[in-house]
C-alpha positions in Angstrom: -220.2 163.1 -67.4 -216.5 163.7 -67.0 -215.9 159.8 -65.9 -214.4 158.4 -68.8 -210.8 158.5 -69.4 -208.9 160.4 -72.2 -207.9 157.1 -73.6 -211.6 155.4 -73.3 -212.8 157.9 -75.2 -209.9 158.0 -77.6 -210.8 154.6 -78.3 -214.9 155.1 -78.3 -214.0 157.7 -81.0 -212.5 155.5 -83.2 -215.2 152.5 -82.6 -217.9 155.3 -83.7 -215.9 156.5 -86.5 -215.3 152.9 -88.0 -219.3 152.0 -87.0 -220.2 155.1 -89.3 -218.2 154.5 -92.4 -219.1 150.7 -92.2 -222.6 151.8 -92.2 -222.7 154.7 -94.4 -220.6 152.2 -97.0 -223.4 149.5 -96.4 -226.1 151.9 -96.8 -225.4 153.5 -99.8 -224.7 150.3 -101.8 -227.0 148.7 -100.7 -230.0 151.0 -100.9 -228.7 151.9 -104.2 -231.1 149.4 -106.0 -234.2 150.4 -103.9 -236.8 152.5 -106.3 -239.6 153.4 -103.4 -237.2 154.8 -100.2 -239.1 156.4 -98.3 -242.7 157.3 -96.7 -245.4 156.3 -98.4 -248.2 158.1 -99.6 -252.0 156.9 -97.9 -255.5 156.9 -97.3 -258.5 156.1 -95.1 -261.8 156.4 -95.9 -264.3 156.0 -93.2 -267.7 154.8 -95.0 -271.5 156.0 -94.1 -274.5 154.7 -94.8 -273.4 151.7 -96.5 -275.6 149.8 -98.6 -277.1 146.6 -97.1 -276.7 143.3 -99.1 -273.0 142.4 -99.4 -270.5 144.7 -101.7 -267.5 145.1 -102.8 -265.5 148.6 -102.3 -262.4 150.1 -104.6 -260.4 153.2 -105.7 -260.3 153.9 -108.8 -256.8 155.8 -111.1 -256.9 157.6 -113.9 -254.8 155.5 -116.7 -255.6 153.0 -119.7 -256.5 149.2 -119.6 -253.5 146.8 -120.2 -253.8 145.8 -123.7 -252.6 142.6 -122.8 -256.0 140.4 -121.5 -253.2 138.2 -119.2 -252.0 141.0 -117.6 -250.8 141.2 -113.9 -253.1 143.9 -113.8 -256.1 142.0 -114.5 -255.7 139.3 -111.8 -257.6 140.2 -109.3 -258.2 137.9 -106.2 -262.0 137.6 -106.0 -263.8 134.3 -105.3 -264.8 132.5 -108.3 -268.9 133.0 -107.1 -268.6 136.4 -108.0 -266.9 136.2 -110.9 -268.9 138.6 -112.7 -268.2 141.1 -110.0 -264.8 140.4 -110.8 -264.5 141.1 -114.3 -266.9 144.2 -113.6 -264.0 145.4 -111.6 -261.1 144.5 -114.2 -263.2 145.7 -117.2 -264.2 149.1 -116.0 -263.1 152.0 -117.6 -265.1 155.7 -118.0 -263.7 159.0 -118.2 -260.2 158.0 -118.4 -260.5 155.9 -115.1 -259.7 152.2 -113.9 -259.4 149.9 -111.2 -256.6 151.0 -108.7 -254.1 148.0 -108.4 -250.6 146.6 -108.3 -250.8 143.7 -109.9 -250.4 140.1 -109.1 -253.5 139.6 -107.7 -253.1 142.8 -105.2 -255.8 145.3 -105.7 -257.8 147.9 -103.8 -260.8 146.1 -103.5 -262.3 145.0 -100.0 -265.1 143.1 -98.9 -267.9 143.7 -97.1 -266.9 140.9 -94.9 -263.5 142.4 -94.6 -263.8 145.4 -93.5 -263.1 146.7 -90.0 -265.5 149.5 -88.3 -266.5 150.8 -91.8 -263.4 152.2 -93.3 -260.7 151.1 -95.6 -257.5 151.9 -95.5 -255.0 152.2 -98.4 -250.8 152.9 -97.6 -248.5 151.9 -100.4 -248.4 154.2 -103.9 -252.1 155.3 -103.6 -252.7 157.7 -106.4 -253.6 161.8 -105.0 -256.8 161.4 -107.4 -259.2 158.9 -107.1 -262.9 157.7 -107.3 -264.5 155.1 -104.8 -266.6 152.4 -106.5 -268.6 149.9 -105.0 -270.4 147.1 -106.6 -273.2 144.9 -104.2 -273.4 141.6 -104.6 -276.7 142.2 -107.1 -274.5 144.0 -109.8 -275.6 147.6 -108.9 -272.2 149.8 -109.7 -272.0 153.3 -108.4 -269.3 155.8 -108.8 -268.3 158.6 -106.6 -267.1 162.3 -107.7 -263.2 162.7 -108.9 -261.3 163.8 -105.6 -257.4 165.1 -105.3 -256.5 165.1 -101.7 -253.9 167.6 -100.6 -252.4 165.2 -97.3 -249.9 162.8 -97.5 -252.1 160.7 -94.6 -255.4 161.7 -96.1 -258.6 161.0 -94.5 -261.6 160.9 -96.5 -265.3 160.2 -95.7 -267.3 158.2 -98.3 -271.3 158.4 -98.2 -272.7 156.1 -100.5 -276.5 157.7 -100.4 -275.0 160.6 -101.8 -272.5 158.6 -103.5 -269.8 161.5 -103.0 -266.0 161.6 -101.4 -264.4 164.2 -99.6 -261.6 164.5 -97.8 -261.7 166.0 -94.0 -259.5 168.6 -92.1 -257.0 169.2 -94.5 -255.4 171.7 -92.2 -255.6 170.1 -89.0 -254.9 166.8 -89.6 -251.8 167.7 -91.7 -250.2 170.4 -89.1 -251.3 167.7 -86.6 -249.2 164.8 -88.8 -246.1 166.7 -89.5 -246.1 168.2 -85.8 -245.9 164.8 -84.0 -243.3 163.5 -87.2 -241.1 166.5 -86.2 -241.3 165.9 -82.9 -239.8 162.7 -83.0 -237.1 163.2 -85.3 -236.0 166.2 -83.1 -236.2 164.1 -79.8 -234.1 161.0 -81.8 -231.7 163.5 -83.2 -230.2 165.6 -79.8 -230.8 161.6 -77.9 -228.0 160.2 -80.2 -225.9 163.1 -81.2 -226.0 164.0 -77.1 -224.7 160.9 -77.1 -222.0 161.1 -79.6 -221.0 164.2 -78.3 -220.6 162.4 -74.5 -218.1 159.5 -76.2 -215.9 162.6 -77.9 -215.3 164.3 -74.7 -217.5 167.4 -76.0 -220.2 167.2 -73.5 -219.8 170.8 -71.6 -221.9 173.5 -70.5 -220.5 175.7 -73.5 -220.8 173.4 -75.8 -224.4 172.6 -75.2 -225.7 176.0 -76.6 -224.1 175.9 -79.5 -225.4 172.1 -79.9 -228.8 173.2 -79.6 -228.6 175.9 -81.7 -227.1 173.8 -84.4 -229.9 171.2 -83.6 -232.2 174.6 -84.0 -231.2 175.2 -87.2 -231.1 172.2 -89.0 -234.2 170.8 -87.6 -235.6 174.0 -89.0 -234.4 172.9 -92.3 -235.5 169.4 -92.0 -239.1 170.4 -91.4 -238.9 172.6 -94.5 -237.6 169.8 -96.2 -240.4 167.6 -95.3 -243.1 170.2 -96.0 -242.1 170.5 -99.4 -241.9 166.5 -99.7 -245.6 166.1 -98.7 -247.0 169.2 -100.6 -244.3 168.6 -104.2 -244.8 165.7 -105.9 -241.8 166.2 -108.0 -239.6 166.0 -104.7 -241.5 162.9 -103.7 -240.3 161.1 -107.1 -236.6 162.3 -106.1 -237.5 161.4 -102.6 -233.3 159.7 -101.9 -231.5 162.1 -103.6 -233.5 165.1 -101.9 -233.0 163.0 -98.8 -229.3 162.7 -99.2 -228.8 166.7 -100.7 -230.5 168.2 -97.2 -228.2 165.5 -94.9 -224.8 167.0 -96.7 -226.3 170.6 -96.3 -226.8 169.9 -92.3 -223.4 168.7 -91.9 -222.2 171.6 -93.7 -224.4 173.9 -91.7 -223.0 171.6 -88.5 -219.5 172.0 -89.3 -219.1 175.7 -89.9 -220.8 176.0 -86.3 -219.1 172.9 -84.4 -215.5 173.7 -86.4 -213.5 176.1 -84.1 -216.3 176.9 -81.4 -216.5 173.2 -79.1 -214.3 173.0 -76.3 -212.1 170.3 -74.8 -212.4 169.7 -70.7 -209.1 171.8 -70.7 -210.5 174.6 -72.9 -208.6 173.9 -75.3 -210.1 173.8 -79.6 -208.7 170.6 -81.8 -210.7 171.4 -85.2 -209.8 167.8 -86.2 -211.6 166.0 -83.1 -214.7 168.7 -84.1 -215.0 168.0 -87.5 -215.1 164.0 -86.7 -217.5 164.9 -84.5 -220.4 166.8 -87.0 -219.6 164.4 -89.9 -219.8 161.1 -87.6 -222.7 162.4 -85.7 -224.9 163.3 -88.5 -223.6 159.8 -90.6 -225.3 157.9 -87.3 -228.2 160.3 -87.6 -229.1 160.2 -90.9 -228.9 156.8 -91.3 -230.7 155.9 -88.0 -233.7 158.2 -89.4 -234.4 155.8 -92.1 -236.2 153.0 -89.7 -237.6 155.6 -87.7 -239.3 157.5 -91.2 -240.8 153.8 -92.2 -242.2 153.5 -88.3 -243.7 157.4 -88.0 -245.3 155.8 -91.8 -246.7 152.8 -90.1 -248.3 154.4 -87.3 -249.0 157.8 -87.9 
């Protein structure tokens, strides 16, 4: 720990420093023009006792039909053989509800055929309250009961002899979720800043309690702040700029602890090389936790 030199890490200092700015500069103009930052929102539904000639299944949103009949909306990739299914799809609308889709030909509607061990799984701005459809290859429509799921991965179970939707473990799946996400931003966070806090010659035995408190702390902060993203949906619209108010709060919270307490191999306080520290630290953090966020999304 103590085999760089003072100049080495003179030097490291300043490539992490320049690093940071360069990416914090590149970050924020660049993520500027991005509308959906974030994680998203999504859904599995495992299916029972499916019906047994060939179907189409689909979510359906609350919302109005495009009054326009050209509509992105109304282009929905299904083979011209079942057109009528199709337009069965496009044209529905009862009690304020219609087919769940983003346009351009990209819908919520699966196959028979395409579906992999019974379930279906949607993961990019699925609404919180839905109803399943299915339509078999014969014509027969059925529609499931209104459900509002409460997770932010929900998991639903679909039976279409009862023709109901529910969703399932609410509690333990969520605590389970937001657990394992915690965990891994915590582990990512003391990796690098443990590292930052090697290259600026702060890596002592005093300082390392005060780290981890500070770690402690904000952590603690962080997984109220994602709590309130997954159970607000106001916050979840704001998602960047809630994002970026909790980051300036940490370094705040960082730099009234880290300010006049970490020590120098010689004992010795310089406030400046502390301050450099919290703000570059939690620049590389922050902005390291964005891949990771769209990775825990992918796979969680």
């Amino acid at each position: 720990m103590n085999i760089l030199t003072d100049q080495r890490r003179t030097l490291l200092l300043k490539v992490f420093s320049v690093f940071a700015v360069a990416f914090l500069c590149i970050s924020i103009f660049s993520r500027t023009v991005l509308a959906d930052t974030g994680p998203k929102r999504s859904i599995d539904i495992k299916l029972k006792n499916l019906p047994s000639e060939p179907y189409y299944i689909a979510i359906l949103r609350q919302g109005s039909q495009p009054k326009d009949p050209e509509s992105y909306f109304r282009r929905v990739d299904i083979p011209e053989e079942d057109k009528e299914i199709r337009d069965l799809f496009v044209n529905y609308y009862e009690d304020g509800y219609i087919l769940f889709t983003y346009g351009g030909g990209t819908s919520s509607i699966r196959s028979s055929e395409s579906l992999y061990n019974d379930s279906v799984h949607y993961g990019y701005m699925v609404p919180s309250t839905f109803k399943v459809i299915v339509i078999t290859k014969s014509g027969d429509v059925t529609v499931s009961n209104e459900i509002s799921v409460r997770a932010f991965h929900s998991e639903c179970e679909y039976d279409y002899s009862t023709n109901t939707v529910k969703e399932n473990y609410f509690t333990t799946n969520y605590a389970k979720n937001l657990a394992v996400e915690s965990l891994i931003f915590c582990g990512f966070t003391l990796f690098h800043e443990g590292i930052v806090l090697l290259c600026f010659g702060l890596f002592r035995k005093k300082n390392l309690v005060r780290f981890l408190v500070a770690n402690l702390i904000t952590q603690t902060l962080l997984f109220g702040f994602n709590l309130s993203y997954r159970l607000i949906p106001m916050l979840q619209k704001k998602y960047f700029l809630a994002w970026l108010a909790v980051e300036a709060l940490i370094t705040v919270i960082e730099l009234f602890i880290y300010c006049k307490k970490l020590v120098r191999k010689d004992g010795s306080v310089s406030i400046k090389r502390n301050i450099a520290y919290a703000i570059t630290a939690n620049f590389i953090s922050a902005f390291i936790d964005i891949p990771i966020i769209f990775l825990v999304d992918i796979f969680m």
